[in-house]
DRENPA-3360 file (N, C-alpha, C; in nm, 2 decimals, always signed):
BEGIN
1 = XXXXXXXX = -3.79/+1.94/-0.26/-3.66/+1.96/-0.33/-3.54/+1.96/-0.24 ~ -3.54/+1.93/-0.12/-3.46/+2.00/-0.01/-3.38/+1.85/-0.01 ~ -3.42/+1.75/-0.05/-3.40/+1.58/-0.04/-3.29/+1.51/-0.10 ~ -3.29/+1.56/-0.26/-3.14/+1.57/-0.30/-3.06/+1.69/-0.30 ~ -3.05/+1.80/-0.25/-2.99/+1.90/-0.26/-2.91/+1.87/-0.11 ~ -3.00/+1.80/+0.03/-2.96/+1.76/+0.09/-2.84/+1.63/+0.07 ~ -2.90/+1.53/+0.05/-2.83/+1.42/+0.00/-2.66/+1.48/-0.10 ~ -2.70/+1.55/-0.22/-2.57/+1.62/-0.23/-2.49/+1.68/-0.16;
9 = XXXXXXXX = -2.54/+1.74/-0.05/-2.42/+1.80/+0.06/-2.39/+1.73/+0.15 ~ -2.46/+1.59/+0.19/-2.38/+1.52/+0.19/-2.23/+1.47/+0.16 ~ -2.28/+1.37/+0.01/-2.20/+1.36/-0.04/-2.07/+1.43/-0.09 ~ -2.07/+1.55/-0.09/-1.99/+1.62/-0.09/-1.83/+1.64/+0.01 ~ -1.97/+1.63/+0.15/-1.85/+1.64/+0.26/-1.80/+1.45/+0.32 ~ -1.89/+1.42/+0.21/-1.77/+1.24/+0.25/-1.67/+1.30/+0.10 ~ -1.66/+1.28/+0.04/-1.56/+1.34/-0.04/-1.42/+1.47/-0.01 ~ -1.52/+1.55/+0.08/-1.41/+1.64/+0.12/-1.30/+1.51/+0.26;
17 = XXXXXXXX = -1.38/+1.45/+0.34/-1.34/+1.36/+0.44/-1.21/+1.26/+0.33 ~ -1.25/+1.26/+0.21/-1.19/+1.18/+0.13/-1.04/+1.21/+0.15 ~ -1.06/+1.36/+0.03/-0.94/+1.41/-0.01/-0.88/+1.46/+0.18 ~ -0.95/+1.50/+0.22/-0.87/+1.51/+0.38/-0.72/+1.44/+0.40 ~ -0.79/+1.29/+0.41/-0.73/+1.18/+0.45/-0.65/+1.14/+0.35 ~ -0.65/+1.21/+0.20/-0.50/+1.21/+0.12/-0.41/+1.29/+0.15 ~ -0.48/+1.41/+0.20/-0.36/+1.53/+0.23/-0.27/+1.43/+0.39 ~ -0.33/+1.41/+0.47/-0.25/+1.33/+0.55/-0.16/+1.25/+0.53;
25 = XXXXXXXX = -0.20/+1.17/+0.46/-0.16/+1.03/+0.38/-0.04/+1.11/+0.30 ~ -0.01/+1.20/+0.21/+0.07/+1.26/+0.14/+0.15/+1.33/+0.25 ~ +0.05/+1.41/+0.35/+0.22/+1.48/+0.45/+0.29/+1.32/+0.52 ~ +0.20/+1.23/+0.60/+0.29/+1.13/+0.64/+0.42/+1.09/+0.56 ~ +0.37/+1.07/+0.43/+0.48/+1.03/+0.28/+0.58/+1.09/+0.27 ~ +0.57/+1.22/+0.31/+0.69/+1.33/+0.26/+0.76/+1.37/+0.44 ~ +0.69/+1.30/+0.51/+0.79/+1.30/+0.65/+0.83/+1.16/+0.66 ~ +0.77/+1.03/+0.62/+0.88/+0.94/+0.61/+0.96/+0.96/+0.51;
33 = XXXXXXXX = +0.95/+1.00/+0.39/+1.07/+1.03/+0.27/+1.19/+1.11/+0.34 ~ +1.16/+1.24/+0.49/+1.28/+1.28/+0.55/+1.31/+1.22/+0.62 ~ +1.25/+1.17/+0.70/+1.30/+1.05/+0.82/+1.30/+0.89/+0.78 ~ +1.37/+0.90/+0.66/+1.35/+0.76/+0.62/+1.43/+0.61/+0.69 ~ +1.47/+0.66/+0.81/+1.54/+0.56/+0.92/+1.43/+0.49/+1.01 ~ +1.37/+0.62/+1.07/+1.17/+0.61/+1.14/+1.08/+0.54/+1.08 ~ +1.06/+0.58/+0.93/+1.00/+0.49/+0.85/+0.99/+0.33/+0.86 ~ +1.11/+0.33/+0.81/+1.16/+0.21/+0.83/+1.16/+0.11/+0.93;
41 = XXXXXXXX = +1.15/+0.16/+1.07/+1.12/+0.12/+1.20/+0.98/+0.12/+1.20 ~ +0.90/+0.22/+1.20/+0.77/+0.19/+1.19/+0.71/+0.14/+1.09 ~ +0.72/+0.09/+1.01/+0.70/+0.01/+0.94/+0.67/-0.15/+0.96 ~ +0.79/-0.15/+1.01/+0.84/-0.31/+1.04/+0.75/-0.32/+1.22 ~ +0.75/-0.22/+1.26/+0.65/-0.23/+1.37/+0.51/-0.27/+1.38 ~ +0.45/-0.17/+1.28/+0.35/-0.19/+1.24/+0.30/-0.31/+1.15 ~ +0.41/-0.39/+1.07/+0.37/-0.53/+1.03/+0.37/-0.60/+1.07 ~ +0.49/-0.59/+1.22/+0.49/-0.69/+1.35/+0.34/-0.67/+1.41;
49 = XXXXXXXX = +0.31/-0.59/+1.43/+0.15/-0.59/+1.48/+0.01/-0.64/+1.42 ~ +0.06/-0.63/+1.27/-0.10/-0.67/+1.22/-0.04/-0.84/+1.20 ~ +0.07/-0.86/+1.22/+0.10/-1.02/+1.25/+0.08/-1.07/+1.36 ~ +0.12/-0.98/+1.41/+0.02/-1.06/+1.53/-0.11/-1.05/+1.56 ~ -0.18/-0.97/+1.58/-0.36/-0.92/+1.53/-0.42/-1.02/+1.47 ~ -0.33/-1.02/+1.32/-0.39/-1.09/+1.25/-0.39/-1.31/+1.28 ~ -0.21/-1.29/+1.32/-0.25/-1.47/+1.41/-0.36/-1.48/+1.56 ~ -0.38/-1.38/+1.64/-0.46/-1.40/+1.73/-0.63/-1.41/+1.69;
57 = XXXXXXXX = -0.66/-1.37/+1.58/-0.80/-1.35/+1.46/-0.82/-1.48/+1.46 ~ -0.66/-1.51/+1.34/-0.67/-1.65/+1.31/-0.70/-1.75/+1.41 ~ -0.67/-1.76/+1.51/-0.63/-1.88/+1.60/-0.79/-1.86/+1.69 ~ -0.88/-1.76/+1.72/-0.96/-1.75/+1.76/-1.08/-1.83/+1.64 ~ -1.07/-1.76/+1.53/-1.12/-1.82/+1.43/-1.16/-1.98/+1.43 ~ -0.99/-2.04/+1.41/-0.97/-2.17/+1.46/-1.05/-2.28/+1.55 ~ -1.05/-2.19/+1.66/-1.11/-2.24/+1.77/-1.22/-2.25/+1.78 ~ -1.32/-2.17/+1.72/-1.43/-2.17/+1.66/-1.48/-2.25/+1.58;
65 = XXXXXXXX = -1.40/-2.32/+1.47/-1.45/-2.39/+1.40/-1.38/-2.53/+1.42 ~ -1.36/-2.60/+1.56/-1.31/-2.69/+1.60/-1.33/-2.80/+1.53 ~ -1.44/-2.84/+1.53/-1.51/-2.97/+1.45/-1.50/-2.99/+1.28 ~ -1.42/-2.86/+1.18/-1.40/-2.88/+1.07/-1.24/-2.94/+1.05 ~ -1.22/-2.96/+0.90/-1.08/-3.04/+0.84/-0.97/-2.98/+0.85 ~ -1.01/-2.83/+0.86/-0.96/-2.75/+0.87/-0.86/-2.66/+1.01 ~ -0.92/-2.74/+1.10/-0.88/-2.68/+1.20/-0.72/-2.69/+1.26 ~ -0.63/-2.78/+1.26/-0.50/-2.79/+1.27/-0.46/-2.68/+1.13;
73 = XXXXXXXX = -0.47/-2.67/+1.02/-0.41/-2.61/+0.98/-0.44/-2.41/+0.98 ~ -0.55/-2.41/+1.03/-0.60/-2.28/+1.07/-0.52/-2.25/+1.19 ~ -0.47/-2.34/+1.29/-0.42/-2.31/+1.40/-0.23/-2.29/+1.39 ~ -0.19/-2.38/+1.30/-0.05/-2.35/+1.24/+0.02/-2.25/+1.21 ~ -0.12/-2.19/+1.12/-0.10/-2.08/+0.99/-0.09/-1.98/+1.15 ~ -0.16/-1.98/+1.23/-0.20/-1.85/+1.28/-0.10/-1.79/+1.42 ~ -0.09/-1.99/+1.42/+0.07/-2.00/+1.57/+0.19/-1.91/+1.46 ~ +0.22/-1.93/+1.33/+0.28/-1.87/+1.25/+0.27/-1.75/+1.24;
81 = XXXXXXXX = +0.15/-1.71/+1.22/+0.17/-1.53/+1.21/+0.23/-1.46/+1.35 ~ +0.16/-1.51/+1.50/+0.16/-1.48/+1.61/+0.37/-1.49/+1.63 ~ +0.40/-1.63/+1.60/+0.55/-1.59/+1.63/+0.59/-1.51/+1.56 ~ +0.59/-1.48/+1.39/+0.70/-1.42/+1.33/+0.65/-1.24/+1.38 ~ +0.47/-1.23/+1.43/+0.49/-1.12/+1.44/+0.60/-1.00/+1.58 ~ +0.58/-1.16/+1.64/+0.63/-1.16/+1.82/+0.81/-1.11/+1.77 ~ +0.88/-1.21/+1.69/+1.01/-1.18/+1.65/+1.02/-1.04/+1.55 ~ +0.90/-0.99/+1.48/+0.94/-0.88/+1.40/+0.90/-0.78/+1.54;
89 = XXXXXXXX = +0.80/-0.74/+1.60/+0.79/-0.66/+1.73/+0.95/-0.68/+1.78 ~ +0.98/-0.75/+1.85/+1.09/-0.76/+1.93/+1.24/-0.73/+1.81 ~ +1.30/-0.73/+1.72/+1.40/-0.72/+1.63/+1.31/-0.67/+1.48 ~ +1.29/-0.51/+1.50/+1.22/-0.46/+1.42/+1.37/-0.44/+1.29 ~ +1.51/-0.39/+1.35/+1.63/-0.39/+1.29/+1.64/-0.53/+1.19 ~ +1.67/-0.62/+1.24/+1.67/-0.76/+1.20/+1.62/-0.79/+1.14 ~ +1.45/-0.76/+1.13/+1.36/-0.82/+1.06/+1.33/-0.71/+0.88 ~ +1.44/-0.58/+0.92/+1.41/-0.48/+0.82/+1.58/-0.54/+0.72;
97 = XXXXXXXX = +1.62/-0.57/+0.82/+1.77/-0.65/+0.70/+1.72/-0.75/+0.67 ~ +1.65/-0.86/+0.73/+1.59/-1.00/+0.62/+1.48/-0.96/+0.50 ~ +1.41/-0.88/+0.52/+1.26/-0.84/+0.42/+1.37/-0.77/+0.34 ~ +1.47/-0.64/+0.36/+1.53/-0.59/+0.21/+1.61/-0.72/+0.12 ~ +1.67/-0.76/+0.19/+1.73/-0.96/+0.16/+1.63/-0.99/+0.01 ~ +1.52/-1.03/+0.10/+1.42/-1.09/+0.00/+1.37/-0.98/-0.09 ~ +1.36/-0.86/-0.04/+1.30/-0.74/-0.17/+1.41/-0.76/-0.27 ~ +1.52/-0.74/-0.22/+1.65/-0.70/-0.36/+1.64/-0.86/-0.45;
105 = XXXXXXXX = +1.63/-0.96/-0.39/+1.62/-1.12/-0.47/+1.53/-1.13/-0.55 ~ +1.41/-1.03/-0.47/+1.29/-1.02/-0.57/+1.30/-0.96/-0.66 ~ +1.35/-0.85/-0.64/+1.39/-0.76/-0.78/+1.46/-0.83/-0.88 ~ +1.59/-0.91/-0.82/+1.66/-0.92/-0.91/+1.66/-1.06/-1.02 ~ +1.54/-1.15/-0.93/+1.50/-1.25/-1.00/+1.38/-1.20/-1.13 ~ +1.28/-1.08/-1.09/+1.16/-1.07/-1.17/+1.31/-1.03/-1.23 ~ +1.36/-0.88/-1.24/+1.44/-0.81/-1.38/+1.48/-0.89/-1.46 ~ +1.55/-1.04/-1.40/+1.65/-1.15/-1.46/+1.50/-1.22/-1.56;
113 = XXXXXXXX = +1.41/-1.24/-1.51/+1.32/-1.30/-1.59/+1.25/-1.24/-1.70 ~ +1.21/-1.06/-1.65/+1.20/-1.01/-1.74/+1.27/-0.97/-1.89 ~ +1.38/-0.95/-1.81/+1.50/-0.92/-1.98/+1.50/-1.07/-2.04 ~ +1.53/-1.17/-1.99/+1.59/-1.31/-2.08/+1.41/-1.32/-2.15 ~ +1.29/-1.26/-2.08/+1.16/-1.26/-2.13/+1.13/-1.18/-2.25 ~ +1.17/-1.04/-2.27/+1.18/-0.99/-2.36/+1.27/-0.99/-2.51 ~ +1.35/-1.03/-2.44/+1.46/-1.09/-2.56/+1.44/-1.21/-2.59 ~ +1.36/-1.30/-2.54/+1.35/-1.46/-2.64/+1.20/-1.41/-2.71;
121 = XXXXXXXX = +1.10/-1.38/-2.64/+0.99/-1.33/-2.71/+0.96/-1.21/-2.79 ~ +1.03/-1.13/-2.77/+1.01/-0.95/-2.88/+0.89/-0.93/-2.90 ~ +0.79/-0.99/-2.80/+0.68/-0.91/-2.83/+0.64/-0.79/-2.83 ~ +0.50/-0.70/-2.88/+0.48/-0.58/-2.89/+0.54/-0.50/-2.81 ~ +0.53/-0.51/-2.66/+0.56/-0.44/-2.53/+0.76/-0.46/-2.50 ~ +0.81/-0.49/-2.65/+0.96/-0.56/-2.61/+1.04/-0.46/-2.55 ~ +1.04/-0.30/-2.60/+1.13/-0.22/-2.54/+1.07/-0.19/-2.38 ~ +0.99/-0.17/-2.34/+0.90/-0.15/-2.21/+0.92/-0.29/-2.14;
129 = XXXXXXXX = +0.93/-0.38/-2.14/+0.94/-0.53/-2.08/+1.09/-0.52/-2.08 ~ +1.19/-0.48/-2.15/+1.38/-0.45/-2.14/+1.35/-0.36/-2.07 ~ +1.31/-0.24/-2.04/+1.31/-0.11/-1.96/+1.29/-0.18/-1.82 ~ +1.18/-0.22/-1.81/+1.12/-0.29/-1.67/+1.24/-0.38/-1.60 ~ +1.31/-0.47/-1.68/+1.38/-0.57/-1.64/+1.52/-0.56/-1.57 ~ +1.53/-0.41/-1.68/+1.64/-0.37/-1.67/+1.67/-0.30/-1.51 ~ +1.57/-0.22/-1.54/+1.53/-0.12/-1.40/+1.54/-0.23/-1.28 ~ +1.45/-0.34/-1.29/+1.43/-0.44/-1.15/+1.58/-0.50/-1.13;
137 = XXXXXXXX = +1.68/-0.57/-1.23/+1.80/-0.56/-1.22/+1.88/-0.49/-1.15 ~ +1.86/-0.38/-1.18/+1.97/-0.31/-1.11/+1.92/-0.22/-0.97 ~ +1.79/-0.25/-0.97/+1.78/-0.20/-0.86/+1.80/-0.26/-0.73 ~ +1.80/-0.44/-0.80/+1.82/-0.51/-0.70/+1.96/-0.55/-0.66 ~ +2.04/-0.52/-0.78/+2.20/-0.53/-0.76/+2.24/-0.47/-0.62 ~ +2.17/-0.28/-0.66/+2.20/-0.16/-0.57/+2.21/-0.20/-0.47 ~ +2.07/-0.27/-0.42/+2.02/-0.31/-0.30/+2.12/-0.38/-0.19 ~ +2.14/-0.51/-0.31/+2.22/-0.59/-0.25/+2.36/-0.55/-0.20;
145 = XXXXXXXX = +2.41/-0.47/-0.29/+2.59/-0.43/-0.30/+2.58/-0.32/-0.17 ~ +2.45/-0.29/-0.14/+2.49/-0.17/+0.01/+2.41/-0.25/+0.11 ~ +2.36/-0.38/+0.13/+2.31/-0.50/+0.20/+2.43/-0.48/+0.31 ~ +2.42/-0.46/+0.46/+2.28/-0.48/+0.52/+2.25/-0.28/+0.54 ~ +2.34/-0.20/+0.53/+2.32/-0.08/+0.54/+2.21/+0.00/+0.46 ~ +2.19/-0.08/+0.37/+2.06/-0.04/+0.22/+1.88/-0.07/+0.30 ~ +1.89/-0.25/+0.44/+1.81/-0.20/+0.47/+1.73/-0.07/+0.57 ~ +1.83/+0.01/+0.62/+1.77/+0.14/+0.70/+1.72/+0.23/+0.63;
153 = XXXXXXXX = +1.70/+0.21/+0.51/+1.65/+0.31/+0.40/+1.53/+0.27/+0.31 ~ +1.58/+0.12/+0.27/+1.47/+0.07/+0.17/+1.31/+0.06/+0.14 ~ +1.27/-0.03/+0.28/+1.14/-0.02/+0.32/+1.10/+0.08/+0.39 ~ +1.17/+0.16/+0.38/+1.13/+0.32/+0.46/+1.11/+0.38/+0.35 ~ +1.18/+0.39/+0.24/+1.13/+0.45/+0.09/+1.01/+0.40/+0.06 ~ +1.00/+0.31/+0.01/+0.86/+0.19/-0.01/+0.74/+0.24/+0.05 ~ +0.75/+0.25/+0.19/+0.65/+0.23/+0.29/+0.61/+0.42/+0.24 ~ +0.66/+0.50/+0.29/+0.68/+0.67/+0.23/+0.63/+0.66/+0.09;
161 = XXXXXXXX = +0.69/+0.62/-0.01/+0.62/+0.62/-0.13/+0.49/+0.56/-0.15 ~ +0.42/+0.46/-0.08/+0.30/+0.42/-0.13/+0.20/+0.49/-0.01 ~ +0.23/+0.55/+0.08/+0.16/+0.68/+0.16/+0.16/+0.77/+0.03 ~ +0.32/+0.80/-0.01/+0.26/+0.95/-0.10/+0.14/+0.90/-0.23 ~ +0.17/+0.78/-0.29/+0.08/+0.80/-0.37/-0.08/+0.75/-0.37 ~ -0.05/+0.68/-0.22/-0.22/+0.63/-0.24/-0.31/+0.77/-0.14 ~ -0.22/+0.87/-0.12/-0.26/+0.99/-0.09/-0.31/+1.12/-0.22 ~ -0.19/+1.09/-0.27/-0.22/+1.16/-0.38/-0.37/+1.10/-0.48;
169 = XXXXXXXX = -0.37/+0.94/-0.50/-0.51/+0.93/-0.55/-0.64/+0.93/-0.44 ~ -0.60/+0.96/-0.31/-0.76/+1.01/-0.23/-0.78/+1.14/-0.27 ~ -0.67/+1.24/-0.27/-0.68/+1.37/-0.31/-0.78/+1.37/-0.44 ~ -0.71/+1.29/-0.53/-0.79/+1.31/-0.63/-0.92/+1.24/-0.68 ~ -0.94/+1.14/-0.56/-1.05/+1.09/-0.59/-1.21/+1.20/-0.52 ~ -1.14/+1.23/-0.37/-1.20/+1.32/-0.33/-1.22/+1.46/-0.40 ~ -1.19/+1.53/-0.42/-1.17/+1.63/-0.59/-1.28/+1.63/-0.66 ~ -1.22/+1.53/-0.74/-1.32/+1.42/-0.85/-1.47/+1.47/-0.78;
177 = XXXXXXXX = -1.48/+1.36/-0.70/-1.58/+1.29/-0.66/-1.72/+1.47/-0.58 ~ -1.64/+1.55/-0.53/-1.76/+1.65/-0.53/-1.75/+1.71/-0.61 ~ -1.67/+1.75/-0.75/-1.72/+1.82/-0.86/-1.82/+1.75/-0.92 ~ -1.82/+1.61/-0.93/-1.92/+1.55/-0.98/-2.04/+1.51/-0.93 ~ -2.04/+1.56/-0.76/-2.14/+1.59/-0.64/-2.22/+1.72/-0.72 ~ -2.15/+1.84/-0.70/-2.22/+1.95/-0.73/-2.27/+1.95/-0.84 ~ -2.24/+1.89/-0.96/-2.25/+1.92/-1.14/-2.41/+1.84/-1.10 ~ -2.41/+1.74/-1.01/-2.54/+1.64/-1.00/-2.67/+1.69/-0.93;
185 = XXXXXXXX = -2.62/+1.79/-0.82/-2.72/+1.80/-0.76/-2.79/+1.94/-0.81 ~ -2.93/+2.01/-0.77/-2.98/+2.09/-0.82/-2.93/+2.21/-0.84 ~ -2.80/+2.28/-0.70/-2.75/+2.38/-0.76/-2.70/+2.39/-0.84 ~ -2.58/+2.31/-0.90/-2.49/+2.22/-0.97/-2.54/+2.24/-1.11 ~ -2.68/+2.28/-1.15/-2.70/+2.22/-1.30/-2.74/+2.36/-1.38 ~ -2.67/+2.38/-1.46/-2.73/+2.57/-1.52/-2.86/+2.52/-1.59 ~ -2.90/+2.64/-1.63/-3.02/+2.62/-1.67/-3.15/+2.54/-1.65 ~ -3.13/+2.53/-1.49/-3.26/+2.40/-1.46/-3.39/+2.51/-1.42;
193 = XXXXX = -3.49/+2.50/-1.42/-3.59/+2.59/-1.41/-3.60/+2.65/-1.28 ~ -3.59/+2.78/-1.28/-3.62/+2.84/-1.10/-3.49/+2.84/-1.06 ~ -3.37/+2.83/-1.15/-3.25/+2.86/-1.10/-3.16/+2.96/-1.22 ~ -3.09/+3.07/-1.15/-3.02/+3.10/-1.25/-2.95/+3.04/-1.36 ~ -2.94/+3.06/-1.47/-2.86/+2.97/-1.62/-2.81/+3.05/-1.65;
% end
């Protein structure tokens, strides 16, 4: 009997490992949300680097598969990731004013598509599809009208908020995941025979 009772204490402590690594994930979040300048620098640092990582992968890759149809354009894509990561490394400032550029255009093309989308269709979801559109609209206006000053802040929010919340669901997955450890394993179960009920 020691086999799954074992095995549950296991699982338990990969779960506690879980929720751990949310609570981190959630204080990182709430120290880029104060240092949302830093953020924003590391950020653009850190994308400069898995660009580059990821074109040196590619281009090895590449090389590897010399003799397919494929191979010039494996080596393109990957000369591509290697420079723009080399230019985002080197002009992490630069590269954080062109990405808010395209974020606020992004916003303000989906909101533009969304509202003229809700209002020619009125489908079920019409006031939630206006709310959404609306929202991407003007956030993209914001964006733009404090361009280039909006980006020392932007992707530093962004980058902070999806730490706090993909922290907040380890927390809760880890949580989750050994209440549903213990309820499973033999201590875990009332009334099982040879155990208190």
């Amino acid at each position: 009997m020691t086999g799954p009772a074992q095995e549950g204490r296991k699982l338990r402590r990969s779960f506690g490992w879980l929720a751990a690594l949310g609570v981190l994930l959630v204080i990182a979040g709430i120290v880029g949300l104060v240092y949302v300048g830093v953020a924003t620098l590391t950020s653009m640092l850190l994308f400069g680097w898995l660009l580059l990582v990821g074109g040196l992968v590619g281009l090895l890759h590449a090389i590897e598969s010399r003799g397919s149809n494929f191979f010039w354009l494996g080596v393109v894509v990957a000369a591509l990731n290697i420079a723009a990561g080399v230019v985002v490394i080197r002009h992490p400032e630069g590269s954080a004013e062109a990405l808010t550029m395209f974020a606020a255009l992004l916003f303000l093309t989906g909101g533009l598509f969304r509202l003229v989308g809700s209002l020619v269709v009125r489908g079920p979801q019409f006031g939630l599809t206006l709310l959404q559109g609306a929202f991407g609209l003007l956030l993209g206006i914001l964006v733009l009208v404090n361009w280039p000053e909006s980006s020392r802040y932007v992707i530093g929010t962004f980058f902070s908020l999806a730490l706090l919340f993909d922290g907040l669901g380890l927390i809760a997955i880890g949580v989750g995941g050994r209440r549903m450890a213990e309820m499973v394993t033999d201590e875990g179960i009332p009334g099982k025979p040879g155990k208190p009920g």
